[in-house]
C-alpha positions in Angstrom: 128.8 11.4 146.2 129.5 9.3 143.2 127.7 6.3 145.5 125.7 8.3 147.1 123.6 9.0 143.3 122.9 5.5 142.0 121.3 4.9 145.2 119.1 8.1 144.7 118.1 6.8 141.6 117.5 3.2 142.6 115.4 4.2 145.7 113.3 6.6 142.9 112.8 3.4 141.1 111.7 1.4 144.0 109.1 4.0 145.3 107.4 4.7 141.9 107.7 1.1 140.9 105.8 0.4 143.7 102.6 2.5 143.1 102.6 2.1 139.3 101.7 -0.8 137.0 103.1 -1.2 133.8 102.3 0.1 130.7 102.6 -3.4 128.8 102.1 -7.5 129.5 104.9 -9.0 130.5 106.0 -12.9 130.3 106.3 -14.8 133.1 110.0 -14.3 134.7 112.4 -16.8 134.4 113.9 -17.8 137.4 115.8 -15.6 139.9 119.4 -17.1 140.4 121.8 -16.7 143.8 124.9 -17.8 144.1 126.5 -18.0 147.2 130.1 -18.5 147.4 131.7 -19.7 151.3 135.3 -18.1 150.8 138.4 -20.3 151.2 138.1 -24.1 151.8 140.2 -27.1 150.8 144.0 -25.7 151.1 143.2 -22.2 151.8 141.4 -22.4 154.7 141.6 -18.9 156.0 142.1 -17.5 159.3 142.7 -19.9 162.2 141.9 -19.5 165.5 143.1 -22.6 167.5 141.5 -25.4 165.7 138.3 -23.0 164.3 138.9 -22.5 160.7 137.3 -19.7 158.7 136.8 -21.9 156.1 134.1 -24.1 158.1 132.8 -20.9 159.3 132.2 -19.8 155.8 130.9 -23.0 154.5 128.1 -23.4 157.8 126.6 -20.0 157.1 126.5 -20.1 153.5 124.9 -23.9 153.6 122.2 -22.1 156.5 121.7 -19.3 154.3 120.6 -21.4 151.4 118.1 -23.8 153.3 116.4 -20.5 154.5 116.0 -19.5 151.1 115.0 -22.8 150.1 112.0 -22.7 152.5 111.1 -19.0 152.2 111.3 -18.3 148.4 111.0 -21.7 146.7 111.1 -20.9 143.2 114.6 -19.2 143.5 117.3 -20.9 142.4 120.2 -21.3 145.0 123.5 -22.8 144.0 127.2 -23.2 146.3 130.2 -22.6 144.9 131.3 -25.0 147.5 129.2 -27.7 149.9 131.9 -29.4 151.7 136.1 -28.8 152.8 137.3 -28.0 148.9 138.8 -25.6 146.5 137.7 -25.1 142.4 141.8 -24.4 142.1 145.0 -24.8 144.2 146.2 -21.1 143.1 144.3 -18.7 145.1 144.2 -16.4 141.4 142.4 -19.0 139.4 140.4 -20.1 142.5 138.2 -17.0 143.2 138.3 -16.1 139.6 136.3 -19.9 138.7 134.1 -19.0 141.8 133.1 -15.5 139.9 133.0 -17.5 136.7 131.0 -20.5 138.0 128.0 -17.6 138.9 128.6 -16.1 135.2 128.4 -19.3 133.8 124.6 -19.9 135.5 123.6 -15.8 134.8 123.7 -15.1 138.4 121.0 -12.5 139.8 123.6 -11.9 142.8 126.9 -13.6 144.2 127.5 -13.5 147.8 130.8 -14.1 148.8 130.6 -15.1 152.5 134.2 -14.4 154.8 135.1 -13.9 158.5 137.4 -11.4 159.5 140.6 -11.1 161.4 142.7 -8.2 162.8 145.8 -7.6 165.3 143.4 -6.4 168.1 141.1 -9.0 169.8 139.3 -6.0 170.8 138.4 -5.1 166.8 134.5 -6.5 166.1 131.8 -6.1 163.7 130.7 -7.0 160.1 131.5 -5.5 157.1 129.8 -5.7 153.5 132.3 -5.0 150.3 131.1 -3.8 147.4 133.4 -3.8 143.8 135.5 -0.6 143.6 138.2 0.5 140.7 138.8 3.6 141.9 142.4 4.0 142.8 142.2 6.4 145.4 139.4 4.1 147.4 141.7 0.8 146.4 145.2 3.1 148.4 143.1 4.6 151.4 141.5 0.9 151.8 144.6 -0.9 152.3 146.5 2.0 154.4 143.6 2.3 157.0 142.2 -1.7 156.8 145.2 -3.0 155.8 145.8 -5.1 158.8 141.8 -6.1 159.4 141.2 -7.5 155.8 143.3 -10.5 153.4 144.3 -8.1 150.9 145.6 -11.8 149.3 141.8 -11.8 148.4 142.3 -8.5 146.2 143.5 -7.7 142.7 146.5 -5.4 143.5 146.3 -1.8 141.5 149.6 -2.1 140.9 149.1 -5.7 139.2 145.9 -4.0 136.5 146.8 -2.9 133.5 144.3 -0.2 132.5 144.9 -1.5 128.6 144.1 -5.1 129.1 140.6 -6.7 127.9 140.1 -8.1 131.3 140.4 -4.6 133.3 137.8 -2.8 130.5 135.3 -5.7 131.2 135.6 -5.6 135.0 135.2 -1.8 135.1 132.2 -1.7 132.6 130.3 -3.8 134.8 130.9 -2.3 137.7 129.2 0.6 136.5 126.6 -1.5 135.6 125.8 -3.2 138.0 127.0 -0.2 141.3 123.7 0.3 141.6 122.8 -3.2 142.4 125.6 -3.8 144.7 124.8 -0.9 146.6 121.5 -1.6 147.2 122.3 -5.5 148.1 125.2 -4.5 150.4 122.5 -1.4 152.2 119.7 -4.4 152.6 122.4 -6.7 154.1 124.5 -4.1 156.3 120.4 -3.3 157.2 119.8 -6.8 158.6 123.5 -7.1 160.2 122.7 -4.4 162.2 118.6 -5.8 163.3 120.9 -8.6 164.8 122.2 -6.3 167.6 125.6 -6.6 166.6 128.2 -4.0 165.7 128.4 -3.2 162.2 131.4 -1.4 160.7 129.1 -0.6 157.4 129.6 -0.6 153.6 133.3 -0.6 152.1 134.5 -0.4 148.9 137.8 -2.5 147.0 138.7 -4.4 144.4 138.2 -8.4 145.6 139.3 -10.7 143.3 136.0 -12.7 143.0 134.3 -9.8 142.6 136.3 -8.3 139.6 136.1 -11.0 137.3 132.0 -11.1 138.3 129.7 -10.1 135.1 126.5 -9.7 137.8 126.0 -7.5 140.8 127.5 -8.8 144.0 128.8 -8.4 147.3 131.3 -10.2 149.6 130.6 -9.9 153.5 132.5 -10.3 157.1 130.4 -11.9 158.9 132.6 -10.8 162.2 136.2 -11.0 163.9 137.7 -14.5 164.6 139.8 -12.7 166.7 137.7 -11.4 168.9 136.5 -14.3 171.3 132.3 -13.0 171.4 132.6 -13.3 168.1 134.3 -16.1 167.5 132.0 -17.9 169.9 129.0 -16.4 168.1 129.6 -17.3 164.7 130.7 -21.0 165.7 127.7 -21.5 167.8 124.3 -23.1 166.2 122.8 -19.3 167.1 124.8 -17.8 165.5 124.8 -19.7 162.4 121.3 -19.8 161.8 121.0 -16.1 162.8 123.3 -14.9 160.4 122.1 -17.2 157.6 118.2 -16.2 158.1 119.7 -12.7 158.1 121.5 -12.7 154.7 118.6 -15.0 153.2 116.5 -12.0 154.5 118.7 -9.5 152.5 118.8 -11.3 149.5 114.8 -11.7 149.2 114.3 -8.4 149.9 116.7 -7.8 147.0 115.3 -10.3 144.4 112.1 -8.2 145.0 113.3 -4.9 143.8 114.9 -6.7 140.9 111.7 -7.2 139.6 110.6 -3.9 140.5 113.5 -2.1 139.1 113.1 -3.7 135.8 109.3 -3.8 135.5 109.9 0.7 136.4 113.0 0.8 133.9 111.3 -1.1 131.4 108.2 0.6 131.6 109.4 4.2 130.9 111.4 2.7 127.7 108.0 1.4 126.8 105.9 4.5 127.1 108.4 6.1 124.9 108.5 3.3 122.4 104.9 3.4 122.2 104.3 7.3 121.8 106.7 8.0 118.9 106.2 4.3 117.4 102.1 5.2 117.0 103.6 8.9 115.5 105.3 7.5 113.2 104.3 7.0 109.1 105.6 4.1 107.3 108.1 4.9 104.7 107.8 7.7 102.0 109.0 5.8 99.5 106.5 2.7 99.7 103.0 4.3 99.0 100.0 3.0 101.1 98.5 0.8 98.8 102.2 -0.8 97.6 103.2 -1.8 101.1 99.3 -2.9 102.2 99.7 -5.5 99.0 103.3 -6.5 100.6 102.1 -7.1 104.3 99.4 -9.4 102.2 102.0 -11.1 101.0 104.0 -12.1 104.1 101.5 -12.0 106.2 97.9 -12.2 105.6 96.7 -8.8 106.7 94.5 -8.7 109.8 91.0 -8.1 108.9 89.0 -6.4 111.8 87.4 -9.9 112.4 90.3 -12.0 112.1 92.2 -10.2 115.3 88.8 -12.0 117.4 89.6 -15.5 115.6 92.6 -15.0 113.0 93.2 -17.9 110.8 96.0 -20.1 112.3 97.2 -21.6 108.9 97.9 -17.3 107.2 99.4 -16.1 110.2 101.8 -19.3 110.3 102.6 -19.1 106.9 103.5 -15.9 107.1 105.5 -15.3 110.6 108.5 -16.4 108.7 107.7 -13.2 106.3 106.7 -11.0 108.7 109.8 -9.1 109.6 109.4 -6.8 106.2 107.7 -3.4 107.6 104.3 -2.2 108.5 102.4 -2.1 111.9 101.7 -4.2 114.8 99.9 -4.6 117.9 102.2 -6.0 120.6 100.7 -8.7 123.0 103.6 -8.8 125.5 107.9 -9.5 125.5 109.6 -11.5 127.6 113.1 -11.6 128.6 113.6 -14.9 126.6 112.6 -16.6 123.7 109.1 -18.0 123.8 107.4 -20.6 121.5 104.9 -18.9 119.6 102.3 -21.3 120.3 102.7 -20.9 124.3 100.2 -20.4 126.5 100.7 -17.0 127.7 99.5 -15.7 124.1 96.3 -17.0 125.2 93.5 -17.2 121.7 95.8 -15.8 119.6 98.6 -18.7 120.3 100.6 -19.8 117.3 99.4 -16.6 115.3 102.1 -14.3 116.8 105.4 -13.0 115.5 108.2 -12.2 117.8 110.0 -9.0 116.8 113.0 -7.9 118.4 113.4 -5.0 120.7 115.2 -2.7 123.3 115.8 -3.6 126.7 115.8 -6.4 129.3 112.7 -7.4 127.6 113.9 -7.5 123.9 111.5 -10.1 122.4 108.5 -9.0 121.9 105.1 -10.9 120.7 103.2 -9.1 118.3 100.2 -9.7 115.9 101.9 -8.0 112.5 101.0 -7.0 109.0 99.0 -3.9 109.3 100.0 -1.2 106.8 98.9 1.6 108.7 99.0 2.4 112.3 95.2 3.3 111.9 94.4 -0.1 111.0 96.2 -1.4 113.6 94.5 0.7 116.4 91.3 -0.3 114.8 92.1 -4.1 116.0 93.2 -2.6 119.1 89.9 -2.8 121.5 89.5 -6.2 121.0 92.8 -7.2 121.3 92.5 -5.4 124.9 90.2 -7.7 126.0 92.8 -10.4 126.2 96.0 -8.3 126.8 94.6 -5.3 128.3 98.5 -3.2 127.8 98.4 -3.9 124.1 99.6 -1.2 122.2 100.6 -0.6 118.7 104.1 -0.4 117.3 105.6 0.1 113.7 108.4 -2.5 112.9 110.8 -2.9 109.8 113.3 -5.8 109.5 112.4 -8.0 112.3 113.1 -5.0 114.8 110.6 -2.6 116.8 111.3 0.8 115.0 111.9 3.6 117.2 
């Protein structure tokens, strides 16, 4: 059950995201970032099978999974932890804990760790997709029942964890971040294992290294049994590669789109509720009307009704550095970055915005400021529309969107 509700609530978002457009402008996304990480390599080179290595196997899918990505969604950005028979460290520790780093280190959208399997049977087949677990009763039932199908030297051992230590409190607040990420990755992927026709032994849950040191959502997949010889044969064959890799690719663009529609939903709702009490509010007792309308002169020239259609570059300039005081705004759009307030997304009203900071993914936020009253702000408002058509007002005191 305690899976079972983030993927409620991230199949609500997906199905109202959807059918609904957002309640504000919204800069232009940076760019999505993947990781994929081909397990093993250089001294560890995994299971062997004869002269087959799972290392190579690894390394070929992850390499076919990136050039399908590269030609179906071109403006993602696709990195390897590894492209050819080497390891980022000796000690298998430090190794998958610089893979996990190396995607924290480029603010990963999604790491995909990419393994085959092994097991005592040559009869055992299918993949599997692991997400992060802490939980000690899933980490003990995992390795009593899959004990002999899985490398538990991949896996932080529970007993090894101190609950105390910085490390542990990091890795367990974001899994619960991030769960409901990895469960939707790992459902897409399971999802487009099983279109290929091939057995799937479904979503599992333990604590691999890699993924424990991880800040972003993730997943770590077996593509299939080395020890069983259709499989084996399969994943070593150019099919089989390229099936596997257009599969995964397939699961991660599907996932890169809900991103955006999971944060454009979240963000949305925050915004709505921003908005209504923001335009509620009155500004401050203590600073009568007239008081604070000669202060927002001061720092920044106050908005006249006809200088929101043309507003003079050289007062709004002079006074963006000032403009962080308190008063009214209407805000043009946020981004999830810093912009340059004379880019091009602010349209006729470039290098006369102030940015303002604010809640959420999208905490910057690009405002015309200086109104005293909310009244005169919504007065501006109508013609502001006609360039951003989600422009709302907000009131704002220190630099920060008030709530």
């Amino acid at each position: 059950m305690r899976k079972l509700i983030p993927l409620l609530l991230v199949a609500m978002m997906l199905h109202v995201s959807s059918n609904a457009q957002t309640t504000e402008n919204v800069a232009l996304m940076d760019k999505r970032v993947v990781v994929l990480d081909a397990g093993h390599g250089g001294p560890r080179p995994g299971k062997c099978v004869g002269k087959v290595r799972e290392a190579d196997i690894n390394l070929a899918v992850a390499k076919a999974v990136k050039a399908s990505l590269n030609s179906r969604m071109p403006d993602l950005e696709v990195y390897l932890t590894r492209d050819d028979d080497t390891a980022l460290h000796a000690d298998r520790n430090v190794d998958n804990k610089l893979r996990a780093e190396f995607a924290n280190k480029r603010g990963s959208d999604l790491l995909l760790s990419i393994h085959a399997n092994a097991a005592d049977s040559p009869k055992v087949c299918g993949s599997e997709v692991w997400v992060l677990s802490l939980d000690e009763d899933t980490l003990r039932q995992n390795r009593k029942n899959a004990g002999s199908f899985v490398d538990t030297g991949e896996m932080m051992l529970v007993e090894n964890i101190s609950k105390s230590s910085m490390g542990y409190i990091i890795a367990l607040t974001n899994q619960m971040t991030n769960d409901p990420f990895n469960n939707t990755f790992a459902r897409l992927a399971d999802a487009e294992f099983k279109s290929l026709k091939r057995h799937s032994r479904g979503v599992k849950y333990n604590d691999w290294t890699v993924l424990y040191w991880l800040e972003g959502p993730g997943a770590l997949v077996e593509l299939g049994f080395m020890t069983n010889a259709d499989e084996l044969a399969y994943m070593t064959s150019d099919k089989g590669v390229k099936e596997l890799g257009e599969a995964l690719a397939s699961s991660i663009i599907k996932f890169v789109e809900s991103l955006d529609k999971m944060q454009s939903y979240t963000y949305s709702t925050d915004v709505e509720t921003s908005a209504e009490s923001s335009i509620e509010q009155k500004p401050a007792e203590s600073k009568p009307a007239d008081s604070a309308k000669e202060s927002a002169k001061e720092s920044v020239k106050e908005p006249a009704k006809e200088s929101v259609k043309e507003p003079a570059k050289e007062s709004v300039k002079e006074g963006t550095k000032e403009a962080a005081k308190e008063g009214y705004a209407i805000q043009l759009l946020s981004s999830r970055t810093e912009l340059s307030t004379d880019d091009t997304q602010f349209k006729v009203y470039r290098g006369r915005v102030v940015m303002l900071q604010g809640s959420g993914s999208y905490k910057y936020k690009y405002c015309l400021a200086g109104y005293a009253t909310a009244a005169e702000a919504r007065a501006d408002l109508q013609e502001v529309r006609k360039h951003f058509a989600d422009a709302y007002v907000v009131r704002y005191s220190n630099g920060s969107i008030a709530k």
